[in-house]
N, C-alpha and C positions, 0 to 999 in steps of 0.2 A: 529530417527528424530533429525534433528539440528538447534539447537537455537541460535536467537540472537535476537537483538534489535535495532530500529531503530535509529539513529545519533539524529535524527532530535527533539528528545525530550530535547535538551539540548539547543536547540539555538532559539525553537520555542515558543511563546506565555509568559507564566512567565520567562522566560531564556532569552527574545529578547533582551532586554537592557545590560544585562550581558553574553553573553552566552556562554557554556564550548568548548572549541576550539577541534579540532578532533582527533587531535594525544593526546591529554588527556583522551577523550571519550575513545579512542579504547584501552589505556591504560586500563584502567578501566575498561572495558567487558574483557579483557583479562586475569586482576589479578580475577575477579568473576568466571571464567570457562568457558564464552558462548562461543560456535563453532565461533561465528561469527558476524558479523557486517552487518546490513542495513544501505548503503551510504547516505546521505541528500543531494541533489545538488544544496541547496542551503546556501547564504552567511550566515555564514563564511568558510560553508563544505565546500564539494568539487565539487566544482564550474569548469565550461569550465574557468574562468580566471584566479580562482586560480593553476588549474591545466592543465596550454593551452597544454601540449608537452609532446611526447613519454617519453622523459628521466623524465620529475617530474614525469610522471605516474609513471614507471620504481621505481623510488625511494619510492613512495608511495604501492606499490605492495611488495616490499621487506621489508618496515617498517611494514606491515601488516602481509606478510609472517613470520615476526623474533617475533610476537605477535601471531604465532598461530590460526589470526584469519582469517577464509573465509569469503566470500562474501555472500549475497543472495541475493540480488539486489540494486537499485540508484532509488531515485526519483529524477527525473530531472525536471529541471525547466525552463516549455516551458511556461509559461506567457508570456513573449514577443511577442506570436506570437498566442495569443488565435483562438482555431480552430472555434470557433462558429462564426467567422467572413469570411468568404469565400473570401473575398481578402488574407486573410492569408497563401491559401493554402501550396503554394511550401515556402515563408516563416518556416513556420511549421516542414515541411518536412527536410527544410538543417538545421537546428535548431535541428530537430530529429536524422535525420545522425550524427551530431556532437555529440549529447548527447550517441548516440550506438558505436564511435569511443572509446569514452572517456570509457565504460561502455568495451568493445572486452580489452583494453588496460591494464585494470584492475581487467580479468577478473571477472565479475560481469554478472552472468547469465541472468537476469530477469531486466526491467526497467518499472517503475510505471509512469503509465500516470494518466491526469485527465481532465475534463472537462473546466477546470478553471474558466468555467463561472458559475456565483451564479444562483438558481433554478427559479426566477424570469427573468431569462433574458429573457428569450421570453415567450411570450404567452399560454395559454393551447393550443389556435388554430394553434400555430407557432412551437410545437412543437414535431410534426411528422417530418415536413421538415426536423426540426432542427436538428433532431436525425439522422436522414436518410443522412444526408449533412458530420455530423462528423463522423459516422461509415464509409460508402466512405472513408474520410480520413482516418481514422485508417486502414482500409481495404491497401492501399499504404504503411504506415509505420510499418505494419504487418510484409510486404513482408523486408522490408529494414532489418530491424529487423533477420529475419529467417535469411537472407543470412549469417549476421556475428555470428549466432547461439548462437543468444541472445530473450529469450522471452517476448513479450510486455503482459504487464499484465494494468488493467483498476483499478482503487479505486475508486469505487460510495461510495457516502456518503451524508449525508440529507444536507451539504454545498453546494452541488453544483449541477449543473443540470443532472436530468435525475434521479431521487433518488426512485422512484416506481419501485416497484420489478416485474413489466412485461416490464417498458422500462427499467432495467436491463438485462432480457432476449433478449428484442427486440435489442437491441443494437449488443449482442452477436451475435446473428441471423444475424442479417444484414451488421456487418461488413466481416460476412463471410471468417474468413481466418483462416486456422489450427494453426496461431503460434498468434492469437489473442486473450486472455484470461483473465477471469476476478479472480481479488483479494476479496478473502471472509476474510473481518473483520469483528469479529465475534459482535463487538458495532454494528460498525454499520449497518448490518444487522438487530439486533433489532432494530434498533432506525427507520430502512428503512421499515422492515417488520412488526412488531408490532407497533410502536408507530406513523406510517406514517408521520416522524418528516418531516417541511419544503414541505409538498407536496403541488404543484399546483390542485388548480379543488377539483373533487371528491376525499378524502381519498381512499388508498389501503392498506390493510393489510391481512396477513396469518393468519388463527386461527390457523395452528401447528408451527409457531414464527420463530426462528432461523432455527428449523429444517426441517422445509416444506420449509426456504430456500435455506437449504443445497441441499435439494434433486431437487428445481427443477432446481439449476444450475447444476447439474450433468451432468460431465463430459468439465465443460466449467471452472473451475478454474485454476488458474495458480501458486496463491499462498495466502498464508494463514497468518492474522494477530489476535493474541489473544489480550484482556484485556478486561475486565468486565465493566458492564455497565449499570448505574442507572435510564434508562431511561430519562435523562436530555441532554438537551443542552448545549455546552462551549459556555455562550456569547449569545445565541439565534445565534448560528451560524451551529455548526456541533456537532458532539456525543458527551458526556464528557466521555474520556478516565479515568473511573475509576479504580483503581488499583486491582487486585485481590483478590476476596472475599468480598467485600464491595458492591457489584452489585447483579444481579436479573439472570445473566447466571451461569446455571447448567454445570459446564464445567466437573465433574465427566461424565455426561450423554453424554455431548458432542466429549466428549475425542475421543473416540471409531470409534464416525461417522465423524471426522476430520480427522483420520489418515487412515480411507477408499477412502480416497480422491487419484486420480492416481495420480502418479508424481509429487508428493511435498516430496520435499526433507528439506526443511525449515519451522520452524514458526518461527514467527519474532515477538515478544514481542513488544507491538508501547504502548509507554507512553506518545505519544503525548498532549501538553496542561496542563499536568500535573505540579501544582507546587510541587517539591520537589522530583520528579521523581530521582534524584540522587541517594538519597538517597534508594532507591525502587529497584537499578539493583540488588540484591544480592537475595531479598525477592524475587523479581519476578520470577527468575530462578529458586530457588529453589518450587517457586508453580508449575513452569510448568513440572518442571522434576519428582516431586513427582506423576502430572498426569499421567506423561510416564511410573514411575515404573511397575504398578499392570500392563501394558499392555506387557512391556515387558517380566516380569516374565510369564505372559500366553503361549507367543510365545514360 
């Protein structure tokens, strides 16, 4: 299995006013060991405007090449063209082309999507459409996606809409397409499945927690984010990304049934939110490879 972490812990939330710039970041994952890098695509990362053109990709693929470090996907940033609004569609759409141009160019296998809208934007009653309206779209940007042999992967999280773990399924289900697949963070997953953080209407939660989440996305994952998690909120907002070992997941227990997972080639370390996450890249890798050991010596 090959590790990395994602950009976006350095320039997101305690880092926003200061944040660590990308060719330092990847610096950094580099000098610690990780395989590789999760891209942030947003400001100050690597952004469509900081990076509009084949030749800066170019340059930027060969500074990453000369650091050893691969890819394992881009969170792109399609807020300007939020899908829960239905005038947005084909907005959305060239908006997503551009983000899988940038993503083929560099390449970067996997691109993370999200709902963008907060779990309150519509209705409990508004919320079947709502669901049914942006799977459709995804259902389009699925296909875009496949042709340039890049996978769209989803991050539900109790931030944003859609955060119950049957319209997690439902979602899957309905946008119906082979190369459209969901991201298992392993926070937020508790936070979605046990602690039914941010839910509209009636609570939903799993009495076997994480695990009975694992299993009932089976075969619908695409890619896989670790950190631990104290069942709390960052902010009364989304998970708090708590640092390994400080939290409430048994990742000994979990290890096992995460790398039974088809076709994931990456886990991506997200220290998201976190302050002082800097300081943590070296710590962390070494918790997750310690995981990996006893399993590889088994093999």
């Amino acid at each position: 299995m090959k590790i990395s972490l994602g950009s976006w812990a350095f320039s997101f939330g305690p880092y926003s006013d200061n944040p660590i710039l990308f060719d330092r970041t990847a610096r950094r994952l580099a000098e610690a060991g990780y395989d590789g890098i999760e891209i942030c695509g947003f400001p100050p990362h690597v952004t469509l405007d900081a990076c509009p053109t084949s030749a800066k990709r170019a340059e930027l693929s060969r500074f990453l090449d000369d650091l050893g470090l691969g890819r394992s996907g881009y969170a792109a940033d399609l807020a300007p063209a939020n899908p829960l609004n239905r005038e947005n569609e084909q907005k959305y759409l060239d908006l997503f082309q551009r983000n899988i141009e940038l993503c083929s160019d560099l390449r970067i296998p996997a691109i993370r999507v999200d709902t963008v809208a907060g779990p309150n934007a519509v209705t409990v009653e508004e919320t079947p459409a709502a669901l049914s309206r942006i799977a459709s779209l995804w259902h389009k940007a699925a296909g875009l996606a496949q042709k340039a042999g890049i996978r769209m992967v989803w991050e539900f999280e109790p931030g944003f809409l859609f955060n119950k773990p049957s319209e997690i399924l439902s979602m899957h289900q309905q946008a119906d397409h082979p190369n459209f697949r969901i991201m298992f963070d392993v926070c937020h997953a508790y936070m979605c499945g046990v602690m039914a953080a941010r839910q509209q209407g009636a609570r939903e939660t799993l009495a076997g927690g994480v695990d009975e989440f694992l299993r009932m996305l089976d075969g619908r994952i695409g890619a896989i984010h670790l950190i631990d998690s104290d069942g709390t909120l960052h902010h009364d907002e989304t998970s708090t990304h708590r640092p390994f070992g400080e939290g409430v997941i048994d990742f000994q227990a979990l290890t096992p049934k995460l790398l039974a997972v088809p076709g994931i080639e990456w886990w991506c370390i997200d220290l998201c939110f976190w302050a002082g996450s800097w300081e943590l890249v070296d710590s962390s890798l070494a918790f997750v490879r310690n995981l990996l050991q006893p399993m590889a010596a088994g093999s």
